[in-house]
C-alpha positions as CSV (number, residue, x, y, z in Angstrom):
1,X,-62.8,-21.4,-32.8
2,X,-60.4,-21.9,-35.0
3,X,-60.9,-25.3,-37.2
4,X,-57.1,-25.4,-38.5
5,X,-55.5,-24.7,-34.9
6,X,-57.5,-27.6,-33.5
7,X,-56.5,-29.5,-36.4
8,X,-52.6,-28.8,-35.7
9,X,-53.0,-29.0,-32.1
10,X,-54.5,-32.7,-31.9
11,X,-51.7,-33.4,-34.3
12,X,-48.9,-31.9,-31.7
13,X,-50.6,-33.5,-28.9
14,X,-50.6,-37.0,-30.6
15,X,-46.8,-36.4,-31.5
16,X,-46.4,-35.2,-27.6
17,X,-47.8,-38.4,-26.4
18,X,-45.6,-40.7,-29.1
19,X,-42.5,-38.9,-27.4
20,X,-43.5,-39.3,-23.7
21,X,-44.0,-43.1,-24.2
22,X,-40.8,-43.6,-26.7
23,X,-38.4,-41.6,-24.4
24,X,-39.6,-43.5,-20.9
25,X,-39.0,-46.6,-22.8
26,X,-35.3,-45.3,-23.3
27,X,-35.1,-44.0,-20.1
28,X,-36.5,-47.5,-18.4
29,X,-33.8,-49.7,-20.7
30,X,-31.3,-46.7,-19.5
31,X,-31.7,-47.1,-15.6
32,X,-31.6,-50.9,-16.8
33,X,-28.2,-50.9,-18.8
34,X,-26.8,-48.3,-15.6
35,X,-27.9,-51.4,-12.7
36,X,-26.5,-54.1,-14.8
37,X,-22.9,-52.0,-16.0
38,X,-22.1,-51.3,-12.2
39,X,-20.5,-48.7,-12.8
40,X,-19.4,-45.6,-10.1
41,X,-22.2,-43.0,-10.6
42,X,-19.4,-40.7,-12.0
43,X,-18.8,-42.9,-14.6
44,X,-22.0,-43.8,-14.9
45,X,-23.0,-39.7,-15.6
46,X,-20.5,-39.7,-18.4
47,X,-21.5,-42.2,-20.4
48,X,-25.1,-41.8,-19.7
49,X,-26.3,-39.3,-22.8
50,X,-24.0,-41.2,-24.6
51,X,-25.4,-44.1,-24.3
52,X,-29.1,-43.0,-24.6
53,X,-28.9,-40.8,-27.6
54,X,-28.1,-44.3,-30.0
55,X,-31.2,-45.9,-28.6
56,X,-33.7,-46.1,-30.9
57,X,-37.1,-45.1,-28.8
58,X,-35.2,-42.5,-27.4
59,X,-34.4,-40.8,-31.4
60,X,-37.8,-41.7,-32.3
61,X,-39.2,-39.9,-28.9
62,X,-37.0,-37.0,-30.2
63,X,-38.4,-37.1,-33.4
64,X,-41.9,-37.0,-31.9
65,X,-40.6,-34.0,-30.0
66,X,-39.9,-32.3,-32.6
67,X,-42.7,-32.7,-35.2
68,X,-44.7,-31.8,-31.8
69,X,-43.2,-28.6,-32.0
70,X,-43.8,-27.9,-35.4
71,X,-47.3,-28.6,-35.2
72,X,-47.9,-26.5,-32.3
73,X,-46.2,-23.8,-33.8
74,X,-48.5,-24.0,-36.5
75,X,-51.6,-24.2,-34.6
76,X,-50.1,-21.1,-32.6
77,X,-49.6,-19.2,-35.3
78,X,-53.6,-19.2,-36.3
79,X,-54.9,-19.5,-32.6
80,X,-55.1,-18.7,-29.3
81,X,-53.1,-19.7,-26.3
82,X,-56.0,-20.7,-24.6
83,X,-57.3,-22.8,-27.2
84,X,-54.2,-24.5,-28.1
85,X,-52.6,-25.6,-24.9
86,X,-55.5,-27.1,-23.1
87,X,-56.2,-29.2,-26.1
88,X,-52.5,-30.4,-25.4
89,X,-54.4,-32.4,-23.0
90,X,-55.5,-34.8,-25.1
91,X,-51.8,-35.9,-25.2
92,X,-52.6,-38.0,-22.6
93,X,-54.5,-40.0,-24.0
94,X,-52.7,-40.7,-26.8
95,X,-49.8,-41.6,-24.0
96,X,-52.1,-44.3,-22.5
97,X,-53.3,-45.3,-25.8
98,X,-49.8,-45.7,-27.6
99,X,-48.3,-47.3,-24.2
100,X,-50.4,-49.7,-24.1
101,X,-49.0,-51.0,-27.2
102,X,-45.3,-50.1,-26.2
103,X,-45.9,-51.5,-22.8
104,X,-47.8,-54.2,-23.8
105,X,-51.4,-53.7,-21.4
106,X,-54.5,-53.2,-22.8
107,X,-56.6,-50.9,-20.4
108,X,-60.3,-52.0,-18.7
109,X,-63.3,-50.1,-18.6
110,X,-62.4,-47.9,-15.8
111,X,-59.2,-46.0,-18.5
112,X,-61.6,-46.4,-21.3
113,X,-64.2,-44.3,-19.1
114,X,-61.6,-42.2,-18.2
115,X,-61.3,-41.7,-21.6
116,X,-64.5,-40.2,-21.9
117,X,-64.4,-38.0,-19.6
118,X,-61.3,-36.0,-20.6
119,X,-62.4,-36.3,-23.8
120,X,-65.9,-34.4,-23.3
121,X,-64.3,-32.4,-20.4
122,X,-62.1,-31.0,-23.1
123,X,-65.1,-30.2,-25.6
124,X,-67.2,-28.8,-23.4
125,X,-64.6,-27.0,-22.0
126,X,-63.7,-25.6,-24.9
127,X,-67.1,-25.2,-26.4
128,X,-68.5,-23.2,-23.5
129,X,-65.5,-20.9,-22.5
130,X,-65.0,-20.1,-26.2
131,X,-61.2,-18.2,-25.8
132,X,-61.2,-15.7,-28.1
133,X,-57.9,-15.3,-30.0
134,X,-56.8,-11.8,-28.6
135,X,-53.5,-10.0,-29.7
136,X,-50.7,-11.4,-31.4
137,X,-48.1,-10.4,-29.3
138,X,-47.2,-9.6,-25.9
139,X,-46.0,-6.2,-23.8
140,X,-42.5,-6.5,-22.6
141,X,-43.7,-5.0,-19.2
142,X,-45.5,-8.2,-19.0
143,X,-43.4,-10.5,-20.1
144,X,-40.5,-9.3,-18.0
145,X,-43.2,-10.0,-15.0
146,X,-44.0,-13.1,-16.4
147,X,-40.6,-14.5,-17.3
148,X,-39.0,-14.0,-13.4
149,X,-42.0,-15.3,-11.9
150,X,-42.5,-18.2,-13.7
151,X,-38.4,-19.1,-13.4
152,X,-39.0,-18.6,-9.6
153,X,-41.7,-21.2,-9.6
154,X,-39.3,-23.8,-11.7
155,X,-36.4,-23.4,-9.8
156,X,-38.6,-23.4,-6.5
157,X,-40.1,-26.9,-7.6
158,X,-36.7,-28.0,-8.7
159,X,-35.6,-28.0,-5.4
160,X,-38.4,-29.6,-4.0
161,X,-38.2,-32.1,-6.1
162,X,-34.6,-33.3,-4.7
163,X,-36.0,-33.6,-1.1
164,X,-38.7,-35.8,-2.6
165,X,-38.6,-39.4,-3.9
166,X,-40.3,-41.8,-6.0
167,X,-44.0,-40.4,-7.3
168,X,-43.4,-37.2,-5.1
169,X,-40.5,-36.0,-7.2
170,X,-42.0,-37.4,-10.5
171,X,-45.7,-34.9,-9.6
172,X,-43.4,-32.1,-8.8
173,X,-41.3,-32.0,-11.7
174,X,-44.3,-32.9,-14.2
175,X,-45.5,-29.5,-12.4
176,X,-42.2,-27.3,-13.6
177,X,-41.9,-29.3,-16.6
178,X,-45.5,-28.1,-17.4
179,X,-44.7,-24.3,-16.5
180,X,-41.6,-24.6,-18.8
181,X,-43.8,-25.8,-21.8
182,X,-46.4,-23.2,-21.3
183,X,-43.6,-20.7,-21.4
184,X,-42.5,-21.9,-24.6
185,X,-45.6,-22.0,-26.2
186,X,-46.4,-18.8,-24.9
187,X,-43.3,-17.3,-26.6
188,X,-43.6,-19.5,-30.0
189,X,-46.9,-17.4,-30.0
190,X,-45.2,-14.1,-29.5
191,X,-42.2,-15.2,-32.3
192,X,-44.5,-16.6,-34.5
193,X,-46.7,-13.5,-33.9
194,X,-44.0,-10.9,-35.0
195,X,-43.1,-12.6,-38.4
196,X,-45.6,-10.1,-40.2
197,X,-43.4,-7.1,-38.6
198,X,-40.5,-8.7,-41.0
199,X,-36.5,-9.9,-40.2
200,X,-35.6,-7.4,-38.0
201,X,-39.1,-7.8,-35.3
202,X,-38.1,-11.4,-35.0
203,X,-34.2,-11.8,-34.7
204,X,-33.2,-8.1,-33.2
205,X,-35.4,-8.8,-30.0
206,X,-34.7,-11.4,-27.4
207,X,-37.8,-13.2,-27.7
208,X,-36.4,-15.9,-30.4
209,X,-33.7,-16.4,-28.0
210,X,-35.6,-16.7,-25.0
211,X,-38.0,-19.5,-26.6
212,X,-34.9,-21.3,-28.1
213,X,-33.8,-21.5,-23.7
214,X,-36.8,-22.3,-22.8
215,X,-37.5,-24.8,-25.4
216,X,-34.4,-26.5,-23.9
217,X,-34.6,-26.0,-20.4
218,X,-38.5,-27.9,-21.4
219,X,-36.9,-31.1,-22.6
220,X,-34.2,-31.3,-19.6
221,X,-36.7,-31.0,-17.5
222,X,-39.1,-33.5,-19.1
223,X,-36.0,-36.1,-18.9
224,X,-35.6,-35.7,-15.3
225,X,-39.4,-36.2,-15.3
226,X,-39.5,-39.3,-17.3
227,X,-36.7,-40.7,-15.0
228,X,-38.0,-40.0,-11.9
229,X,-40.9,-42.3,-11.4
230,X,-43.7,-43.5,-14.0
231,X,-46.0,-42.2,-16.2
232,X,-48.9,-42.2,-14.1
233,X,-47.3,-40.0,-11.6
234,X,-45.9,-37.5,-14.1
235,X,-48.3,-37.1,-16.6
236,X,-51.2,-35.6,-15.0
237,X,-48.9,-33.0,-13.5
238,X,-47.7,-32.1,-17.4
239,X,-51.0,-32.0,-19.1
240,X,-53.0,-29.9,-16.5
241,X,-49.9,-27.8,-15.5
242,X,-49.2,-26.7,-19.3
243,X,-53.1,-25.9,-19.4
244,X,-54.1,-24.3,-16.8
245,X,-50.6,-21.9,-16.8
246,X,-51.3,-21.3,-20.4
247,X,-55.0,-20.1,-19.8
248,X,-53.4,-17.8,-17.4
249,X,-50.6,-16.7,-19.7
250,X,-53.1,-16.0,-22.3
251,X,-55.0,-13.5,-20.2
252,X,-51.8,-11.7,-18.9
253,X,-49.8,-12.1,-22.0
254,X,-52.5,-11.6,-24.9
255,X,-55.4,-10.4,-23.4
256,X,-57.2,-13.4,-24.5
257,X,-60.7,-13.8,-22.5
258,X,-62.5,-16.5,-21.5
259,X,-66.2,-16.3,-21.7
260,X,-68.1,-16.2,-18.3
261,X,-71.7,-15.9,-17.2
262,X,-74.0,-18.3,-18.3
263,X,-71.3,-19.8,-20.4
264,X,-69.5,-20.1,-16.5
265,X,-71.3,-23.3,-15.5
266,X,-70.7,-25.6,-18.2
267,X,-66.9,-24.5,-18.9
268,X,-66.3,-25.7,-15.1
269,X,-68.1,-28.8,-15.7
270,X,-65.7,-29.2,-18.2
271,X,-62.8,-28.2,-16.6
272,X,-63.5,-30.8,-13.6
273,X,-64.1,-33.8,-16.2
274,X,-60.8,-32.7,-17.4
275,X,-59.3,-33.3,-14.1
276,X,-61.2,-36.1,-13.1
277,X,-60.5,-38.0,-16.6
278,X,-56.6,-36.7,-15.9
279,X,-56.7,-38.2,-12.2
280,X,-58.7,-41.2,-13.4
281,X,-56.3,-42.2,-16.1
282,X,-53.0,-41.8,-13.7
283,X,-54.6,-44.3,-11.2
284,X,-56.3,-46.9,-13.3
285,X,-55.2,-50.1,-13.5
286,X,-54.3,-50.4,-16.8
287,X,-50.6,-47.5,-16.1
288,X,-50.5,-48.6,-11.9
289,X,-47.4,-50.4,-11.1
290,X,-45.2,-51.4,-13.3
291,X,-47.2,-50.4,-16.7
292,X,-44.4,-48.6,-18.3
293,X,-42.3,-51.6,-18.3
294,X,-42.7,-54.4,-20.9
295,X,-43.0,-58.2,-20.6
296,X,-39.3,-58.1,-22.2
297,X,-37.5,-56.1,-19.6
298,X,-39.0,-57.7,-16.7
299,X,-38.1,-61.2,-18.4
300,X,-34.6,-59.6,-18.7
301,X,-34.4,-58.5,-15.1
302,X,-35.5,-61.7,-14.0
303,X,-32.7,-63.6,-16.1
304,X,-30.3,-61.0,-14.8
305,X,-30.9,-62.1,-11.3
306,X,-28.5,-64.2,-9.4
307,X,-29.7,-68.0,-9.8
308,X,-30.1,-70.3,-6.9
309,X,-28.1,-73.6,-6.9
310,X,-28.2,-76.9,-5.4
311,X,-26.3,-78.1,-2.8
312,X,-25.4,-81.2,-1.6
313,X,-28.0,-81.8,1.3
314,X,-30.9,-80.9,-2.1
315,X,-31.1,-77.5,-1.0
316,X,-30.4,-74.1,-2.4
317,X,-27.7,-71.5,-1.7
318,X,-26.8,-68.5,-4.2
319,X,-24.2,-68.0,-6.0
């Protein structure tokens, strides 16, 4: 396994995580700023990026984003798909650990034994399947294949998500969020995997392009994500989505192979501590409720709220 790819994948997934929690925090002061301007929803849509764009954890998130990307690039560039992207797991942790601090909760022993267990899932996963790096690029057959199914499945779950509500919606979109990331990793690979072929195997082909959409379509998504419910209900969705689509994509893209046989058991005992760490982080007590909100908003709300007042008989009647 490749030391430097791991390296620049933790890195990504840290940056990942910082974005998740800085953008929610936007996107919570946003829905807070829409409720108190009372504005028609019309109006409200116009002035909504507007307004969102000058707040500082949101261009922070966005910077996060962004170093994310250049990290993973890197770490594509000298690894596998397979390796890479199911170490993008980890960014959950760093979600929960950086929230609390944004959020202001500290998480019990149940997160911190969550913790644990994505953290070894993702070892011994890793250890034990040992995905070998495979070919640098792609066939366009396959990617053709590839690129209408997986659009399919997005615009399938977009759909669904607008008959849904609340954590529904939120689980459903982390899920075509998580395809749409997976796709654009897979095709950084494939770019950053045509460099050597020169100018011409880079920009003449459609592949740049293509990741360029994708990379986009990946962080509209991910806003309607983050707006749609909390953390704990999106999250898990994104980090075992991107994973387990990109272990596929690495097969049918790259012909990268995952070692079976007696390296079979202990890569699935990894890959459920992964899931049960993911599932046990989303429901602990230190993200339920109202953990991606901080002590400061739900003071403001509560200021925000029409006051009782006195009456003459020593009772109350609001304003």
């Amino acid at each position: 396994m490749n030391v430097l790819a791991v390296m620049l994948a933790l890195l990504a997934a840290f940056a990942n995580g910082a974005a998740s929690v800085l953008q929610r925090r936007a996107a919570m002061e946003q829905v807070e700023f829409e409720a108190a301007d009372g504005r028609p929803d019309v109006r409200q849509a116009v002035h909504r990026l507007a307004q969102l764009v000058r707040r500082p954890f949101w261009l922070a998130g966005a910077s996060a984003l962004m170093l994310s990307a250049a990290f993973q690039a890197g770490a594509l560039a000298v690894g596998s798909l397979s390796v890479v992207q199911p170490l993008m797991a980890s960014e959950l942790l760093f979600t929960l650990l950086l929230g609390t601090t944004v959020f202001q909760h500290r998480p019990g022993g149940r997160t911190w034994m969550s913790f644990l267990m994505l953290a070894v899932g993702l070892a011994l996963f890793l250890t034990a399947a040992g995905p070998s790096v495979g070919e640098a690029t792609g066939r366009v057959g396959t990617w053709l294949a590839v690129g209408i199914s997986a659009a399919t499945a997005v615009a399938a779950l977009t759909l669904l998500a607008r008959t849904l509500g609340g954590a529904a919606c939120a689980a459903v979109l982390g899920c075509a969020t998580a395809i749409s990331f997976a796709c654009t990793a897979a095709l950084i690979k494939e770019v950053t995997g045509r460099i050597p072929d020169g100018a011409a195997a880079v920009f003449a082909t459609g592949y740049l392009y293509a990741m360029c959409c994708a990379g986009l379509l990946s962080l509209l998504l991910l806003q309607s994500t983050l707006r749609a419910g909390t953390l704990a209900a999106s999250q898990p969705a994104l980090t075992l989505g991107d994973a387990l689509v990109s272990v596929v994509l690495g097969k049918a893209l790259f012909d990268e192979r995952i070692a079976l046989g007696v390296h079979l058991l202990p890569a699935t005992l990894g890959a459920c501590l992964i899931a049960s760490g993911t599932v046990g982080l989303s429901l602990s007590p230190a993200i339920a409720g109202h953990w991606d909100s901080t002590r400061e908003n739900d003071n403001a709300t509560q200021r925000a709220r029409p006051q009782p007042m006195a009456d003459n008989d020593g009772g109350t009647e609001s304003r």
